[in-house]
C-alpha positions in Angstrom: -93.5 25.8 21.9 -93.0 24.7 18.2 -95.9 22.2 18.6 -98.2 24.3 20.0 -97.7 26.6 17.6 -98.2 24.0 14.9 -101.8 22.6 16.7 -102.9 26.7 16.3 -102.1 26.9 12.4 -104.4 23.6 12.2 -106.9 24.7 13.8 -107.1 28.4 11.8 -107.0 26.0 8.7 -109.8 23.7 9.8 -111.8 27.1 10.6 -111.2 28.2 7.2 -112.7 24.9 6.0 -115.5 25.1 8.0 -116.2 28.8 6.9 -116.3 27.6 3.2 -119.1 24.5 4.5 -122.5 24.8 2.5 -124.8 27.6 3.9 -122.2 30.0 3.4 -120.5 31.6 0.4 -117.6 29.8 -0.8 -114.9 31.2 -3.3 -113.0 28.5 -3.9 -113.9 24.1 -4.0 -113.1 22.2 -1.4 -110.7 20.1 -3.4 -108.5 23.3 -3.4 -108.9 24.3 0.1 -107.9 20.7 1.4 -105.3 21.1 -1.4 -103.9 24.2 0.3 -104.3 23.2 3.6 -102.1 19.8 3.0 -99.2 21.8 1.5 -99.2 24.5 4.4 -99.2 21.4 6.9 -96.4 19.8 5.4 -94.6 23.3 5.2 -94.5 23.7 8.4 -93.4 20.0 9.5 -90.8 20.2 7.6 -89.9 23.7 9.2 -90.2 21.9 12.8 -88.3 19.2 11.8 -85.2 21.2 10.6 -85.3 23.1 13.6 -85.7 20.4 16.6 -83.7 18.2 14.7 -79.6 18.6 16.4 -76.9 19.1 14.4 -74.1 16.0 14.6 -71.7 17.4 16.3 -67.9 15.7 15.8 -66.2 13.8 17.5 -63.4 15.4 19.6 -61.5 12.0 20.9 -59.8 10.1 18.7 -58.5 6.7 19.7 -55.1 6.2 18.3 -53.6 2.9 18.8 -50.4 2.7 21.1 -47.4 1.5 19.1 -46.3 -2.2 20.5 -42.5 -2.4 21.5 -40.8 -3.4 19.0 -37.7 -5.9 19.6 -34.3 -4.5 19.5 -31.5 -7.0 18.3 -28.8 -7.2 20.6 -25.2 -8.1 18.8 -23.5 -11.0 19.7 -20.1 -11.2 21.0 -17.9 -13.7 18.7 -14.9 -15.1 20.8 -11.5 -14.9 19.3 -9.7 -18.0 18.1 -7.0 -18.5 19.6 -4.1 -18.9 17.0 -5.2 -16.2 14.3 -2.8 -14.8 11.9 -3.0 -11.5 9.5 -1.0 -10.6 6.8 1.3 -6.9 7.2 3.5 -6.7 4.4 6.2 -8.1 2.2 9.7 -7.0 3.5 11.5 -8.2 0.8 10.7 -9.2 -3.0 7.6 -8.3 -3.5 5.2 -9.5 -5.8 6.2 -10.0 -9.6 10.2 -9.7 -8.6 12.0 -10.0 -11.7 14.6 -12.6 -10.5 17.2 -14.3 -12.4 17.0 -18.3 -13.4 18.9 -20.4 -11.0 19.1 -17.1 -8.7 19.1 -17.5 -4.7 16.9 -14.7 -2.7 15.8 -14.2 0.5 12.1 -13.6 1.2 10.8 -12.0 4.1 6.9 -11.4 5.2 5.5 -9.4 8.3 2.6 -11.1 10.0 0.7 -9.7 12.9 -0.8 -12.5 16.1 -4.1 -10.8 15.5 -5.8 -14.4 18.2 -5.4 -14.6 21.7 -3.0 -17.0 22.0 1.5 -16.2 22.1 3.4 -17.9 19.3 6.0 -20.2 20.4 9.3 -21.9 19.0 6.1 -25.0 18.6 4.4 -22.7 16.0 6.0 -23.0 12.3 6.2 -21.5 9.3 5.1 -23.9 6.4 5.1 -24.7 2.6 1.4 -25.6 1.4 1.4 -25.8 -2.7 2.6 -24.0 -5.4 6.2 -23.4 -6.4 8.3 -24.6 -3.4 11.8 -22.5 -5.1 14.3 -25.3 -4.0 12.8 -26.4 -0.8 11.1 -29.8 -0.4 7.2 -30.8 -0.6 6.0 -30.2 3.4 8.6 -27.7 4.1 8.6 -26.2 7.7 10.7 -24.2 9.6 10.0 -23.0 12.8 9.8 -19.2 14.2 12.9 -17.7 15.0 11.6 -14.5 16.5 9.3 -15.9 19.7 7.6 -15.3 21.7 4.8 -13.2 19.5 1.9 -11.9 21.8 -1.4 -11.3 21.1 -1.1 -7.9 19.2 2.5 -8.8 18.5 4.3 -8.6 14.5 6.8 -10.9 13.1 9.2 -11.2 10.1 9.3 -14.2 8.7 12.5 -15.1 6.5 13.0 -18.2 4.0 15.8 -19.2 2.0 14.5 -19.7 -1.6 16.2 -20.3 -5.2 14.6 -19.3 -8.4 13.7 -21.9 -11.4 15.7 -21.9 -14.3 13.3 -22.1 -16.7 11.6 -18.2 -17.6 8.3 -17.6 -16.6 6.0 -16.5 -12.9 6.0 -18.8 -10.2 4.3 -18.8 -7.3 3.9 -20.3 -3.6 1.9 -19.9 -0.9 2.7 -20.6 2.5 0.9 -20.5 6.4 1.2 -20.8 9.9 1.0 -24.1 11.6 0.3 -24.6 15.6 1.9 -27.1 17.5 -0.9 -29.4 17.1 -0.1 -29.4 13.1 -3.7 -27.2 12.2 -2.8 -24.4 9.8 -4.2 -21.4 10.9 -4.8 -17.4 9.1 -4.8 -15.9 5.8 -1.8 -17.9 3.3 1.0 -15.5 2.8 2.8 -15.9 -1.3 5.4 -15.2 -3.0 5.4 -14.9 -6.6 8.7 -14.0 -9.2 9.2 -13.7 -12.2 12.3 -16.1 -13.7 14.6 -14.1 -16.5 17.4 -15.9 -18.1 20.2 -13.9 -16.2 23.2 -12.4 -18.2 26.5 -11.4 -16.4 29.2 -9.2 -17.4 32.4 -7.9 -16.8 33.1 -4.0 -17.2 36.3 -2.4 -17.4 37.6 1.2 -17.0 36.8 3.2 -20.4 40.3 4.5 -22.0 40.8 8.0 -22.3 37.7 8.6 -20.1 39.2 7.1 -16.7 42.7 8.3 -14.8 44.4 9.7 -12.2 43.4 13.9 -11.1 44.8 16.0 -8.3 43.6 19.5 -7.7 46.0 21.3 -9.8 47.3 18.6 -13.0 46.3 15.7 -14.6 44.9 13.3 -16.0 47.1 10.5 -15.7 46.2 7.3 -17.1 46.7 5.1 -14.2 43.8 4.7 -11.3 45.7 6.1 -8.2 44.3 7.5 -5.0 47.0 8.9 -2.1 49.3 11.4 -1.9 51.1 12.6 -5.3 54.5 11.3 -6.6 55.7 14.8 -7.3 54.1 16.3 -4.0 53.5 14.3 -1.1 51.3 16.7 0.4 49.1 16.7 -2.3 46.6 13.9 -2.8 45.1 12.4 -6.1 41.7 10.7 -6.7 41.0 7.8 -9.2 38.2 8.8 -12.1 36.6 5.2 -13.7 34.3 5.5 -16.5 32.3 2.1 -17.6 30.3 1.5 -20.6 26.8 0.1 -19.4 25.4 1.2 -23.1 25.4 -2.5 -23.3 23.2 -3.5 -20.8 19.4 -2.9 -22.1 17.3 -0.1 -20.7 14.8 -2.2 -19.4 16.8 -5.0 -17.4 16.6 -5.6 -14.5 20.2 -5.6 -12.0 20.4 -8.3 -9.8 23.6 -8.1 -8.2 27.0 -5.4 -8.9 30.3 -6.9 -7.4 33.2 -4.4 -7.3 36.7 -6.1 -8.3 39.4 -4.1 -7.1 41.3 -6.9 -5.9 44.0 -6.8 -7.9 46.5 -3.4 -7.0 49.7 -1.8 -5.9 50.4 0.1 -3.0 53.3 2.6 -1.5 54.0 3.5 1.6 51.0 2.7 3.7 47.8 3.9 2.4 45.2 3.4 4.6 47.2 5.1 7.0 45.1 8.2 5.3 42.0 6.7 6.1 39.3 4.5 4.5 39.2 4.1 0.5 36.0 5.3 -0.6 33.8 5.1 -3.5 31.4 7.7 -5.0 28.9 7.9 -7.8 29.9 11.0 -10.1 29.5 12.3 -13.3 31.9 14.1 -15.2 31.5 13.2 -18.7 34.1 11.6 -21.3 36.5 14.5 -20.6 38.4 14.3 -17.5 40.3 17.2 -16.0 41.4 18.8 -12.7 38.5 20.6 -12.3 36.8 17.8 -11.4 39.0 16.7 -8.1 36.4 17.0 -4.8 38.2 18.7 -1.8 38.0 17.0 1.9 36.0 13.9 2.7 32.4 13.8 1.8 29.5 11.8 2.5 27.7 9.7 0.2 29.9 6.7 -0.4 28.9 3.9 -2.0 30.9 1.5 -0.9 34.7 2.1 1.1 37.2 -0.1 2.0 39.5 0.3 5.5 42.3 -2.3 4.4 44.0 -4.5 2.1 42.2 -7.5 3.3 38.8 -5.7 2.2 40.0 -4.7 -1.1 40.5 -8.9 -1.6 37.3 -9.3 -1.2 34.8 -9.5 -4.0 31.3 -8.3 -2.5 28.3 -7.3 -4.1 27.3 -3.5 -3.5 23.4 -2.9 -3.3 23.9 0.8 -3.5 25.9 0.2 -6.8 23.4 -1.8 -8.1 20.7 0.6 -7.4 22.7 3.2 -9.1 23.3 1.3 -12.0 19.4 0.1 -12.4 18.8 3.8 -12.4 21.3 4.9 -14.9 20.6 1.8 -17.9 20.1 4.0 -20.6 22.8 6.8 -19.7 25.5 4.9 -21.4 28.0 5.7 -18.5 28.3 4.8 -15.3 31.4 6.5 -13.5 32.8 6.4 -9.9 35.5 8.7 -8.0 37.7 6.7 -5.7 39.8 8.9 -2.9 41.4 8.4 0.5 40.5 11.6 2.7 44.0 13.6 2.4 48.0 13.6 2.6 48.6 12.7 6.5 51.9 15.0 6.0 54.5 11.7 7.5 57.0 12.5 4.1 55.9 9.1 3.1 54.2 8.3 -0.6 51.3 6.8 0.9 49.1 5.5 -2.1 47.2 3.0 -3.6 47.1 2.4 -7.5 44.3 0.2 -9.0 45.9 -1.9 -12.0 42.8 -3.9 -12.9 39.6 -3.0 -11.7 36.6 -3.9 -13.0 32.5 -3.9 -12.1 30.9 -7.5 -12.1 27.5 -7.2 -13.3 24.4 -9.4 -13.7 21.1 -8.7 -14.6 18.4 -10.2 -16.2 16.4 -9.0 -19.0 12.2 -9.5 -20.6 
């Protein structure tokens, strides 16, 4: 329809030409009228042109690329060896110890069998380098606690001595399978060496004696039943100087000497001798006597043949380390109570005395 249209607006133009042809009366030159006719033709081409020519219309699919698969790492089981060991713990000394020149100690570590295979009597304990603390290059010793699963713990115990000379000292030491290949993480231990210093305390005067409930102080160190009233017991009050001992030592050992006594009667026929940390200051009266038989001893003795003996008392020496600076350090000795026989039970101390050692920066 457009190009007919467009063959019908030629043909009015080419009739207006022919209109203007000589014989006739023309208005305008021909130059114009071909002029004008050239301008409406190209008018109206372009007008067809816009209007048969389509539109681009968009595309409406769009090809998007399919992701590959991409490949997913898959972990890797790693097999247990058989003889693996881990470090737990240090049961006893623990690292930087202050231990006393010459000193023996007993050191123990916890180890867990973290392989697959059980410890034996075959598997050892052994020395590697370091500081050896008395015990020869190569030392071994084999496991005392077996067997040790897979899973299982251990504590493993050796019997060392510290150097004499001052200073920190170390040594490592592993497990060994029977076939002789060390095997987990070294275990250590590591001290430090103090010259040690030892001293011998004694009963303050005037601060230390004999108490019962209702008189006293008497300046011996008895515990039983009273001279004037058997049915009344007395306690021993010692008071020791430790203003001595520096503030910042460190206690390696207490031994209580009480070995040297008299006794009436038969005292322990009232029960064990005990010891107890108090505090009662440089004045000593009846006031401070403790009714019945309390807990909380510190050490106790249940006959003569005890008393002979000279042992160290860890919960003395604890006490001690945690009274250096107090200046005192005081115990109360008693037997539980008069057993009513008409019999002066009692036991009098005539010389005792605190061994102490300690070592100091």
């Amino acid at each position: 329809m457009k190009k007919i249209t467009l063959i019908l607006t030629l043909g009015v133009i080419v009739s207006l030409v022919a209109c203007n042809l000589p014989g006739g009366q023309p208005t305008v030159s021909p130059d114009a009228v071909y002029t004008q006719a050239a301008q409406t033709v190209n008018a109206e081409l372009t007008k067809v042109a816009a209007e048969v020519s389509p539109t681009p219309v968009p595309p409406t699919n769009t090809f998007t690329p399919v992701p590959t698969n991409t490949a997913v790492s898959t972990a890797t089981n790693t097999p247990i060896p058989c003889n693996l060991a881990g470090f737990i713990s240090d049961v006893t000394i623990p690292d930087n110890t202050a231990i006393g020149s010459g000193q023996a100690f007993t050191k123990t570590w916890r180890l867990r069998n973290i392989g697959t295979c059980t410890w034996t009597p075959a598997y050892t304990v052994s020395f590697i380098n370091g500081d050896s603390m008395g015990l020869p290059a190569g030392y071994s010793q084999s496991l005392t606690s077996v067997p040790v699963p897979p899973g299982g713990t251990v504590d493993i115990t050796v019997n060392l001595t510290a150097p004499v000379s001052n200073g920190t000292y170390t040594g490592n030491w592993s497990m060994r399978e029977p076939g002789g290949q060390l095997f987990g993480t070294n275990f250590i231990v590591k001290i430090k060496v103090f010259t040690s210093v030892t001293v011998t305390l004694t009963p303050v005067v005037g601060e230390s004696g004999t108490i019962r409930a209702d008189a006293g102080p008497w300046p011996d160190y008895t515990a039983g039943e009273s001279n004037s009233d058997i049915t009344k017991t007395c306690q021993a009050f010692l008071s020791f100087d430790i203003s001595g001992i520096p503030s910042n030592a460190a206690i390696q050992q207490v031994k209580i000497n009480f070995s040297a006594y008299t006794t009436e009667g038969n005292p322990f026929g009232l029960g064990i001798l005990n010891a107890y940390i108090t505090s009662y200051g440089s004045s000593l009266e009846p006031a401070d006597f403790v009714a019945g038989f309390p807990g909380g001893n510190i050490a106790d003795w249940g006959s003569t043949s005890a008393l002979n003996n000279i042992e160290a008392s860890p919960e003395l020496k604890n006490a001690l380390q945690a009274r250096l600076g107090s200046g005192r350090l005081q115990l109360r000795i008693q037997f539980a109570a008069s057993n009513g026989d008409a019999t002066k039970d009692r036991l009098t101390l005539t010389s005792p005395s605190l061994v102490v050692t300690y070592t100091k920066p």
